[in-house]
C-alpha positions as CSV (number, residue, x, y, z in Angstrom):
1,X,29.7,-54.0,-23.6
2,X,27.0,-55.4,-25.4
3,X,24.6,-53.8,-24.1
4,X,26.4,-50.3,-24.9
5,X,27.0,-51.3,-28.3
6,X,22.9,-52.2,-29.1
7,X,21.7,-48.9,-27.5
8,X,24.4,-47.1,-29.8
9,X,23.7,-48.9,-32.8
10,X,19.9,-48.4,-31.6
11,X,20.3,-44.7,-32.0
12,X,22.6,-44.7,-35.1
13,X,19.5,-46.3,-36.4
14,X,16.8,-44.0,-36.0
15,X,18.8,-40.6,-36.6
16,X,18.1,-39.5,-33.2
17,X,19.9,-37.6,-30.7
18,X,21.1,-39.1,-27.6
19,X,21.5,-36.2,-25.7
20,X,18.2,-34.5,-27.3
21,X,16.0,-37.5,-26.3
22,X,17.4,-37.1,-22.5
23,X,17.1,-33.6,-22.2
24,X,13.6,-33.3,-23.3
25,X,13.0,-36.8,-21.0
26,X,14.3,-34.9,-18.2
27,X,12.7,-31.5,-18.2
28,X,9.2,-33.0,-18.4
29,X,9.8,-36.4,-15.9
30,X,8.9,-34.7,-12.7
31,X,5.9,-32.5,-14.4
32,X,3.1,-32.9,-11.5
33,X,-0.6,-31.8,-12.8
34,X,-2.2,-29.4,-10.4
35,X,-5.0,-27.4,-10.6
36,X,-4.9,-23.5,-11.4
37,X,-6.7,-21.7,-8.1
38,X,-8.8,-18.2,-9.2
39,X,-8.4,-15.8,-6.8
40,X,-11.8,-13.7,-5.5
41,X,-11.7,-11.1,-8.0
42,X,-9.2,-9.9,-11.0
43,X,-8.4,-6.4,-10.0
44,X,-5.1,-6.0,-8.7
45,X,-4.3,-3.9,-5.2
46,X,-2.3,-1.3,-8.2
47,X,-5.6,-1.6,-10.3
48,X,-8.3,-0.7,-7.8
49,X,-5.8,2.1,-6.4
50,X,-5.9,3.4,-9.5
51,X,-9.7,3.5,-9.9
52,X,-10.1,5.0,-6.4
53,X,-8.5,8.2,-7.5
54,X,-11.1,8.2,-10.6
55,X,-14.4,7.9,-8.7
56,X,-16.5,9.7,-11.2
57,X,-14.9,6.7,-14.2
58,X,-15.0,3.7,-12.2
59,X,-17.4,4.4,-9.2
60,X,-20.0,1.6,-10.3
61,X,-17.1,-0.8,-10.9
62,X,-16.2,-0.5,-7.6
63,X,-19.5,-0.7,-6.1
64,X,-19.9,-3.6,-8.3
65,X,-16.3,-4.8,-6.6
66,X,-18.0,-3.8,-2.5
67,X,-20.9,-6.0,-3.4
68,X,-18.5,-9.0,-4.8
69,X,-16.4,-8.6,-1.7
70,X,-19.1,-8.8,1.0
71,X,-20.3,-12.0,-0.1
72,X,-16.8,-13.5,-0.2
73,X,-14.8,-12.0,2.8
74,X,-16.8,-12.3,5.8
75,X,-14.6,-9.6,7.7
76,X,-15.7,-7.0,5.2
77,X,-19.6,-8.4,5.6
78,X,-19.2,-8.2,9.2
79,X,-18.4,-4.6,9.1
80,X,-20.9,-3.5,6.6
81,X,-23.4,-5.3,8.8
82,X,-22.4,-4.1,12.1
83,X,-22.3,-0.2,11.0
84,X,-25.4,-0.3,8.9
85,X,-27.3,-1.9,12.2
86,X,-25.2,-0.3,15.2
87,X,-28.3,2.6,15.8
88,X,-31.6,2.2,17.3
89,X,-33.3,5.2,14.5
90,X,-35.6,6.2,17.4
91,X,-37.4,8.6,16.4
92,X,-39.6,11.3,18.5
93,X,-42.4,14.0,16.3
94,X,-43.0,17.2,17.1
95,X,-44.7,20.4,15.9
96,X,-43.0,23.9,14.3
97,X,-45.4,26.8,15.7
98,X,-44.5,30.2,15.7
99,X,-46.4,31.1,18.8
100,X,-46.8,27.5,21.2
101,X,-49.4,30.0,23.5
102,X,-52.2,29.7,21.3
103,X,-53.0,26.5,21.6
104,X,-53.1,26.3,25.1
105,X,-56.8,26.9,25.2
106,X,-57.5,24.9,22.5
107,X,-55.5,22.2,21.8
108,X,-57.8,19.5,20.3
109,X,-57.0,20.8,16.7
110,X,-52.8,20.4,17.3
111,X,-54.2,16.7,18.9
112,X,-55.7,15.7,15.9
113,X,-52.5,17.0,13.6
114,X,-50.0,14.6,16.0
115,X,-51.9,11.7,15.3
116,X,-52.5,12.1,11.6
117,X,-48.7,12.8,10.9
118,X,-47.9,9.9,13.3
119,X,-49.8,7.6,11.0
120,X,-48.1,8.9,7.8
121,X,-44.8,8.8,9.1
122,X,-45.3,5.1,10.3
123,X,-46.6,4.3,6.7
124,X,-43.2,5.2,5.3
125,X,-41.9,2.6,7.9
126,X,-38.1,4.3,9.0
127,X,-37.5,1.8,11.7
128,X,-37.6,-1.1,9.1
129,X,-36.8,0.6,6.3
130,X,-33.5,2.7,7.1
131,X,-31.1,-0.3,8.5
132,X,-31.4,-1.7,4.6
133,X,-30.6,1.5,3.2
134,X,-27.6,2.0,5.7
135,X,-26.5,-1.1,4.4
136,X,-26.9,-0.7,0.8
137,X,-25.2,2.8,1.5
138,X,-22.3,0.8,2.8
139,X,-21.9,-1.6,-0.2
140,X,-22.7,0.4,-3.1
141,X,-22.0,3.8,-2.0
142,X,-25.1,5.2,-2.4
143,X,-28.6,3.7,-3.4
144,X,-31.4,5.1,-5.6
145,X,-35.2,4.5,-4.5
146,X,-38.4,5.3,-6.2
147,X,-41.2,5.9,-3.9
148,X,-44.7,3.8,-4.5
149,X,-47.6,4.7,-2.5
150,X,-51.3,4.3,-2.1
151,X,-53.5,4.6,0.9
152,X,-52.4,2.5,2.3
153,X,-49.5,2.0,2.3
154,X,-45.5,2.8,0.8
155,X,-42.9,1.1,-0.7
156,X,-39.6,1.6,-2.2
157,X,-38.3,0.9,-5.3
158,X,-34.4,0.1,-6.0
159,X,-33.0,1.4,-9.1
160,X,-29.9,0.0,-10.5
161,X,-26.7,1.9,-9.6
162,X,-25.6,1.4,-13.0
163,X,-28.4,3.3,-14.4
164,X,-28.5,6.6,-12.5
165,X,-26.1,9.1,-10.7
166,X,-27.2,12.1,-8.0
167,X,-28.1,15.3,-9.8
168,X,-28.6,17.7,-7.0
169,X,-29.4,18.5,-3.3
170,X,-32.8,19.6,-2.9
171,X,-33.9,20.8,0.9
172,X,-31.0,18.4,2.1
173,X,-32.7,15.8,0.1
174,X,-30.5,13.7,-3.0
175,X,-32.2,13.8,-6.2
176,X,-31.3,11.8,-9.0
177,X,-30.8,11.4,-12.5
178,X,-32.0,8.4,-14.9
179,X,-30.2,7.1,-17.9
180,X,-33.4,6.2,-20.1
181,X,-31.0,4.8,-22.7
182,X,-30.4,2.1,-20.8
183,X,-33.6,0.8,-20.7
184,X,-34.9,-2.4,-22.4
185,X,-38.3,-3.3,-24.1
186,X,-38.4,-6.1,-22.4
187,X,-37.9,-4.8,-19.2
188,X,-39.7,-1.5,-19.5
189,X,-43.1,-2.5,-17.3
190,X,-40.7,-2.9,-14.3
191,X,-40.1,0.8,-14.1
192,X,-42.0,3.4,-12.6
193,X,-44.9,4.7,-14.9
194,X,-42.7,8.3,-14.9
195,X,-39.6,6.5,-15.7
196,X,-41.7,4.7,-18.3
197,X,-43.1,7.9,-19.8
198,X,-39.3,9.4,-20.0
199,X,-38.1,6.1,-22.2
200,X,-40.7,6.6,-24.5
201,X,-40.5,10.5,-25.2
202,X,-36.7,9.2,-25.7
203,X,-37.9,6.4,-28.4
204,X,-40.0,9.3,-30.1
205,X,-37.3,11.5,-30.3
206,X,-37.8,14.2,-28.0
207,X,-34.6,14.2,-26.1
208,X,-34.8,18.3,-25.1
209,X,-36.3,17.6,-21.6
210,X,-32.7,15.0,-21.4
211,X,-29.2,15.9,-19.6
212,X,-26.8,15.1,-22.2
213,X,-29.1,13.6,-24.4
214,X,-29.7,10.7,-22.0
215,X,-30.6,11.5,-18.2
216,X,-33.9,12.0,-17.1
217,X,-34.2,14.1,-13.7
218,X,-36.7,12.2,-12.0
219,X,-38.9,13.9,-9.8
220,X,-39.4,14.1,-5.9
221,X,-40.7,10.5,-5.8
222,X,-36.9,9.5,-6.5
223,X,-34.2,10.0,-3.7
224,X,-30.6,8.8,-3.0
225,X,-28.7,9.0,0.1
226,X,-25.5,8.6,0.0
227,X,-22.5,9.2,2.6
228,X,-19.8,10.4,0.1
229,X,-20.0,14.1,0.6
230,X,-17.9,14.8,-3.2
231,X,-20.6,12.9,-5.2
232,X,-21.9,16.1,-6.1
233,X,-18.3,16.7,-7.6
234,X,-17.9,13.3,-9.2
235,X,-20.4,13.9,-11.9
236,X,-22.9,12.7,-9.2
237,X,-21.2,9.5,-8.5
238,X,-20.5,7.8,-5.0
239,X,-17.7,5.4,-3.7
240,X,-18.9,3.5,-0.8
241,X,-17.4,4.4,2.4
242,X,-15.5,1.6,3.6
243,X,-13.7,1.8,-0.4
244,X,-10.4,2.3,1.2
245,X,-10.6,-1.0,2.9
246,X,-11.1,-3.1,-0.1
247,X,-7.1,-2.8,-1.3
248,X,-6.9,-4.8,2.3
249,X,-9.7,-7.5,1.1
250,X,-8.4,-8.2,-1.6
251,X,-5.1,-8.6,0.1
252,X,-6.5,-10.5,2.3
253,X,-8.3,-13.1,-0.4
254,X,-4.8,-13.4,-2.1
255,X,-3.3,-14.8,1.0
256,X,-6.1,-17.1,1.6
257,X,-5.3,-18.1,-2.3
258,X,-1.8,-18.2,-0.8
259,X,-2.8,-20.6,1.8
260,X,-3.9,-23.0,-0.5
261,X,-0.4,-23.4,-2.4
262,X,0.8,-23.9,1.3
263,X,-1.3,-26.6,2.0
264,X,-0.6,-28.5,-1.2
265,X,3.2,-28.3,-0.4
266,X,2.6,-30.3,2.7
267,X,0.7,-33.0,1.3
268,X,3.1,-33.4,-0.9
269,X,5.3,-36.7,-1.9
270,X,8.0,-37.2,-4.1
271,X,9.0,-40.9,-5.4
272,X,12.2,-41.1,-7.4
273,X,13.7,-43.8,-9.5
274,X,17.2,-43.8,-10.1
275,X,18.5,-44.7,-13.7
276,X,21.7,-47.0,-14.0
277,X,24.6,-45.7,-15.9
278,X,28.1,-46.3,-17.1
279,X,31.3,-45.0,-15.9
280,X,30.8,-41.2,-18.2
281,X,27.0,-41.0,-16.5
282,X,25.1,-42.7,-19.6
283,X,22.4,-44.2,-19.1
284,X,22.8,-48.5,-19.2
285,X,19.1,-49.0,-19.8
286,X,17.2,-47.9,-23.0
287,X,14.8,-44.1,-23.5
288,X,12.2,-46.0,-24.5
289,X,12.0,-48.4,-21.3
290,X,13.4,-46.2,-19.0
291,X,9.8,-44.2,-19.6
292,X,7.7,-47.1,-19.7
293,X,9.0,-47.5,-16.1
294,X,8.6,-43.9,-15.3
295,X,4.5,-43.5,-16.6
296,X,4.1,-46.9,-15.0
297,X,4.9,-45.4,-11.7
298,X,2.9,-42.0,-12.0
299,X,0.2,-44.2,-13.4
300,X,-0.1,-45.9,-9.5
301,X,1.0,-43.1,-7.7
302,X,-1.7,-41.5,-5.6
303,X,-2.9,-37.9,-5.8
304,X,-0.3,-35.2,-4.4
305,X,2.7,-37.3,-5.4
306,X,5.8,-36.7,-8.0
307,X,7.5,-39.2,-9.6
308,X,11.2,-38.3,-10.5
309,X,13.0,-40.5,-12.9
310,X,17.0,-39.3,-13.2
311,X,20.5,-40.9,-12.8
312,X,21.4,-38.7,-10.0
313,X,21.2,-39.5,-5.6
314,X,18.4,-37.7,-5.1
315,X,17.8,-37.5,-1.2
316,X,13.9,-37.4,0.4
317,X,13.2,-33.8,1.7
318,X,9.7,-33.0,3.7
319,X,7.8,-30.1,2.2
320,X,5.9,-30.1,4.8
321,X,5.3,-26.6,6.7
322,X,7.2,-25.0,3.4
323,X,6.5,-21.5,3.5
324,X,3.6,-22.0,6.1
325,X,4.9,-18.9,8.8
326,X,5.4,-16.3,5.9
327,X,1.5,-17.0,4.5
328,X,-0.1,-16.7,8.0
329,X,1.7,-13.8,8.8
330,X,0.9,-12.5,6.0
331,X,-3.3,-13.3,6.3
332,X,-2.8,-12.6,10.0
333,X,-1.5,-8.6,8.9
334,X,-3.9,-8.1,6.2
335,X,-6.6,-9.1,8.1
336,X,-5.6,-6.4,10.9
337,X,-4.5,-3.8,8.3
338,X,-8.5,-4.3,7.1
339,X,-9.9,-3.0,10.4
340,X,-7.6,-0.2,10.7
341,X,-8.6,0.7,7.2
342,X,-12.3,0.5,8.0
343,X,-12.0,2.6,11.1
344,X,-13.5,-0.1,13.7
345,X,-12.1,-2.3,16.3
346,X,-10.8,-5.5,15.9
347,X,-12.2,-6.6,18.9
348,X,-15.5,-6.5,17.8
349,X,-15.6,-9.6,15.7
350,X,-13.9,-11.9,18.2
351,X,-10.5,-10.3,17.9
352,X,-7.6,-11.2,20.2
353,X,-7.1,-8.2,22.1
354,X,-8.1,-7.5,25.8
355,X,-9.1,-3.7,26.0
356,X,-12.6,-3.5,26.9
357,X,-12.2,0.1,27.2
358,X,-10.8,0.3,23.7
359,X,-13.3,-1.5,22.4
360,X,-15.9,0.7,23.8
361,X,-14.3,3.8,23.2
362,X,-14.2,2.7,19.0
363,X,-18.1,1.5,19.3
364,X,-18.4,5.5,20.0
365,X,-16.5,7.0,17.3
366,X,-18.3,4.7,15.2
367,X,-21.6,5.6,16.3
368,X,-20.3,9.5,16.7
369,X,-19.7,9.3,13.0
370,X,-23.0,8.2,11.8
371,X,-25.1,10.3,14.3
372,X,-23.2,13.2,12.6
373,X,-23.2,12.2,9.2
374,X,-26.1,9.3,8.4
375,X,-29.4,10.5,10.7
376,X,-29.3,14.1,9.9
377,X,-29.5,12.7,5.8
378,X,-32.8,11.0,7.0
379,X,-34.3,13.4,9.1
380,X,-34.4,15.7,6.0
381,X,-35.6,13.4,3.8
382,X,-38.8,12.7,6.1
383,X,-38.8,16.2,7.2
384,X,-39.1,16.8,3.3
385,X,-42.2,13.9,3.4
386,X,-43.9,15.5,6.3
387,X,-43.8,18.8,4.8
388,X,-45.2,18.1,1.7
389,X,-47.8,15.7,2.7
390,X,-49.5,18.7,5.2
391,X,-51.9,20.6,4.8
392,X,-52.1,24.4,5.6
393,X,-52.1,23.6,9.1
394,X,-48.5,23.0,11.5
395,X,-45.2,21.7,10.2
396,X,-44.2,18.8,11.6
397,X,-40.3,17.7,11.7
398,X,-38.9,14.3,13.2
399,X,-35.9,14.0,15.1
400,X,-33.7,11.3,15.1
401,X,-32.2,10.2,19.0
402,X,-28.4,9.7,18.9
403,X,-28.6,6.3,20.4
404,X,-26.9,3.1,19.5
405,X,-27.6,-0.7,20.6
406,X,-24.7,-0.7,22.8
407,X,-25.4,2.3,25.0
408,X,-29.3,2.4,25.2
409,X,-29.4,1.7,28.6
410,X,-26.8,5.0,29.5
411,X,-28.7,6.9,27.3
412,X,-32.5,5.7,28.8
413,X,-31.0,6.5,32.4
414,X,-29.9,10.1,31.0
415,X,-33.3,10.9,29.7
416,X,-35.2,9.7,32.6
417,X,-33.0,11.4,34.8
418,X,-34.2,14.8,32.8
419,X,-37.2,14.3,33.6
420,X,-37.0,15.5,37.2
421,X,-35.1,19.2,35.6
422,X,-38.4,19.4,33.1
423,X,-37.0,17.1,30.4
424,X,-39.2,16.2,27.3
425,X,-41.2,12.6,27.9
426,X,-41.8,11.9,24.2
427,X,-38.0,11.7,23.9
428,X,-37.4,9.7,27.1
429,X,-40.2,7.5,25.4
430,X,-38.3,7.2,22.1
431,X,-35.2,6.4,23.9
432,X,-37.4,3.2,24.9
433,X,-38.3,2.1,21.6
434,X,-41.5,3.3,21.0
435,X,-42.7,5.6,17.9
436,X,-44.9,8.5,17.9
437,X,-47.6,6.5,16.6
438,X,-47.2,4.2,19.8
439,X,-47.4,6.4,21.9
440,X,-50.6,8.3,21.2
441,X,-52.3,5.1,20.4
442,X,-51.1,2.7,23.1
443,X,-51.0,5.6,26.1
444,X,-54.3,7.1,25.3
445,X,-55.5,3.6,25.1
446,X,-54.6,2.6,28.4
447,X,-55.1,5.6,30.4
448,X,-58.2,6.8,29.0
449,X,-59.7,3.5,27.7
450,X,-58.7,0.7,29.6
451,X,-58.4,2.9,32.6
452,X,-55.0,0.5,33.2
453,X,-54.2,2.5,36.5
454,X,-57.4,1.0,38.0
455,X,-56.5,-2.4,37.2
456,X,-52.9,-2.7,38.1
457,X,-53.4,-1.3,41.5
458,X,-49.5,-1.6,42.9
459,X,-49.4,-4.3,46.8
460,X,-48.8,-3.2,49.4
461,X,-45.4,-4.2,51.4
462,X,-44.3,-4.1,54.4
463,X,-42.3,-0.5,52.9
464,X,-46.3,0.5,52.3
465,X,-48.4,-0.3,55.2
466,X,-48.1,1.3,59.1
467,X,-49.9,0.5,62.0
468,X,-52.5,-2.4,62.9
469,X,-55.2,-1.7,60.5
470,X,-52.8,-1.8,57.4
471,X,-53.0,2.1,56.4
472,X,-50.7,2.8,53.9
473,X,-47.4,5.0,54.5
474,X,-44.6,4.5,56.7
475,X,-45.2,3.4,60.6
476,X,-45.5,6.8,62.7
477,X,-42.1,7.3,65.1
478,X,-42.3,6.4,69.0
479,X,-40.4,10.2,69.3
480,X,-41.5,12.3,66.4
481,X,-39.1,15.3,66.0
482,X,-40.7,18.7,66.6
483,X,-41.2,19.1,62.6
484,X,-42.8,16.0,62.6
485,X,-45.6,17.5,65.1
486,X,-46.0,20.7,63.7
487,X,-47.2,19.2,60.9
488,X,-49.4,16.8,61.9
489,X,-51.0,19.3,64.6
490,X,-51.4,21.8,61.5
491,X,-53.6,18.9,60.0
492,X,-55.9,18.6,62.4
């Protein structure tokens, strides 16, 4: 009774509320201080649908989004990697001539052309060059180059997406325009001298030569690829291909923030203290000492633990596994849902499904898709090269073989097989990896040069030799048929 009377008169005292002073105690007692998780980006799956209808708005935000995602989300990396590197880009040369019969009796001057345009097209390199290109297709949507040469060689200059957008289709070839405005001082001497030139007739005032007062057409030197076929449409901007899938990535990064939250609930602990009280439920021990107690114990709890400080039975519950089965099957179904939305098999990144003829079967719709869509893009570009690097002599074109990593060897036993119904040997050659330049250097080399047939002089077996003085051919028969004698009778 004393007791009761001292914490009454204690409150009387100060002019504070009782029941105040224990609500406010007990809404911020069990308060545990976590740390907030940031997801992988802050567009929303509503946001970035939203933008996808918009392309010619928002197309270098969501490139910028592609690019964010494929160093986060490995799936998505995988598949921008594995599309962008699935063909061989074999390559064979050959010449346009309006009538092939004339030189037949001359040929020397056509032999000379080959290996001249050979070494060109090897200087601009589309074995290393056109996997990167693929990719950056991939990610961005579509990439802008700028081509630096000398005589010796060629290189490629990236623009940034940011700064230019397609402007027309020229031979099958993307050209594209340059906003100059976006230029810096600072950074002007890392531009091309003509992209130079076009800033500072801009600075000067002479904007006439300018698209909308700000984009410089830059000349054949500059060319985009790009798959998006409506860029042309979209005020010359692209969306990347695989755009679709990124509502799944980012679905897929906010259940892997989900995971996180999961794995917090099962570490953790909760410690609670229960307060005395009287027979109406107040509390028999003072506010003040009552949270002394309660910081005390969060003070030497470890990390991951509540402390709970109330009157009330409060019983121990595990939250361990809370919500675990909901979040994976939620990461699990995103994860899948990303595939189907990028077109490819699961299967080819270690998936858990058993259809090897599935799997195969997607590897050629991929690879179907890009032989239609991606190498007849580069064969005009270098077609476009060729042609204006010639002279007045013969066009030259290149041809790009439909092949893929995964079915060279079906498609080098196809070609060799046409060989024997008149088939064409520089292809079967491409199909083995080697470029025009190869061969004309490397056969003419051995055959005429090294004379490599005279050298590696094939042994002779036991299939090869007949006979006791080790004649080459097949032993002669005990009872050769009457065909067999004919012939050899006729020979005499």
């Amino acid at each position: 009774m004393a007791n009761k009377k001292r914490y009454k008169n204690r409150n009387r005292g100060n002019g504070a509320n009782p029941m105040q002073e224990n609500r406010h105690f007990a809404s911020v007692s069990a308060i545990k201080n976590t740390s907030s998780t940031s997801s992988a980006t802050s567009i929303t799956e509503s946001r970035l649908k939203a933008m996808l209808r918009d392309p010619q708005t928002n197309g270098v935000q969501i490139a910028g989004l592609s690019k964010n995602m494929k160093q986060v989300n490995g799936a998505y990396k995988r598949i921008i990697k594995y599309l962008s590197s699935l063909l061989t880009y074999d390559h064979v040369l050959y010449p346009v001539m309006q009538d092939p019969l004339q030189y037949m009796e001359d040929p020397a001057t056509l032999q000379l052309e080959f290996a001249q345009t050979a070494i060109f097209l090897d200087r601009l390199n589309p074995k290393f060059n056109l996997p990167m290109i693929t990719e950056k297709m991939f990610t961005n949507g579509s990439v802008f180059l700028y081509k630096l040469e000398d005589s010796k060689s060629v290189a490629y200059q990236e623009m940034p997406i940011s700064f230019c957008r397609i402007g027309y289709l020229d031979q099958g070839v993307y050209r594209y325009q340059f906003d100059v405005t976006k230029i810096q001082e600072a950074t002007l001497l890392n531009y091309p001298k003509e992209l130079q030139s076009a800033y500072t007739s801009y600075k000067n005032g002479a904007t006439d030569k300018l698209i909308e007062g700000k984009w410089y057409q830059v000349g054949d030197k500059g060319v985009a690829f790009t798959l998006d076929s409506d860029a042309l449409t979209q005020n010359g901007f692209a969306l990347p291909p695989l755009a679709n899938a990124l509502v799944d990535v980012i679905k897929i990064e906010n259940a892997k923030d989900g995971m996180e939250s999961t794995a917090e609930l099962d570490n953790t602990k909760i410690v609670h203290s229960r307060i005395e009280t009287d027979d109406k439920g107040r509390p028999l021990m003072e506010l003040p000492v009552v949270l002394e107690y309660h910081n005390s114990l969060k003070r030497n709890l470890p990390d991951g633990s509540v402390a709970i400080t109330n009157p009330f039975e409060t019983k121990a519950l595990s939250l361990n596994g809370t919500g675990k089965d909901g979040k994976f099957a939620l990461l699990d179904k995103s994860v899948e849902q990303l595939y189907e939305g990028a077109g490819v098999s699961k299967l080819l990144f270690a998936g858990d499904g058993t259809s090897s003829q599935a799997l195969e079967r997607s590897i050629q719709v991929d690879a179907q898709w890009l032989y239609s869509f991606l190498l007849p893009m580069f064969a005009n570009y270098y077609n476009y090269e060729l042609l204006k690097a010639g002279k007045k002599g013969t066009t030259w074109k290149v041809k790009f073989l439909q092949m893929s990593h995964f079915d060279r060897e079906a498609v080098l036993k196809l070609a060799k097989d046409n060989l024997a119904n008149g088939g064409s040997r520089t292809e079967y050659l491409g199909h083995c990896g080697m470029t025009p330049i190869e061969i004309v250097n490397m056969l003419v080399f051995e055959q005429r040069i090294l004379t490599i047939d005279d050298l590696m002089i094939a042994k002779q077996t036991s299939y090869t030799m007949s006979g006791d003085e080790g004649e080459a051919g097949a032993p002669e028969s005990d009872d050769p048929t009457d065909t067999t004698t004919r012939i050899k009778d006729s020979q005499q």
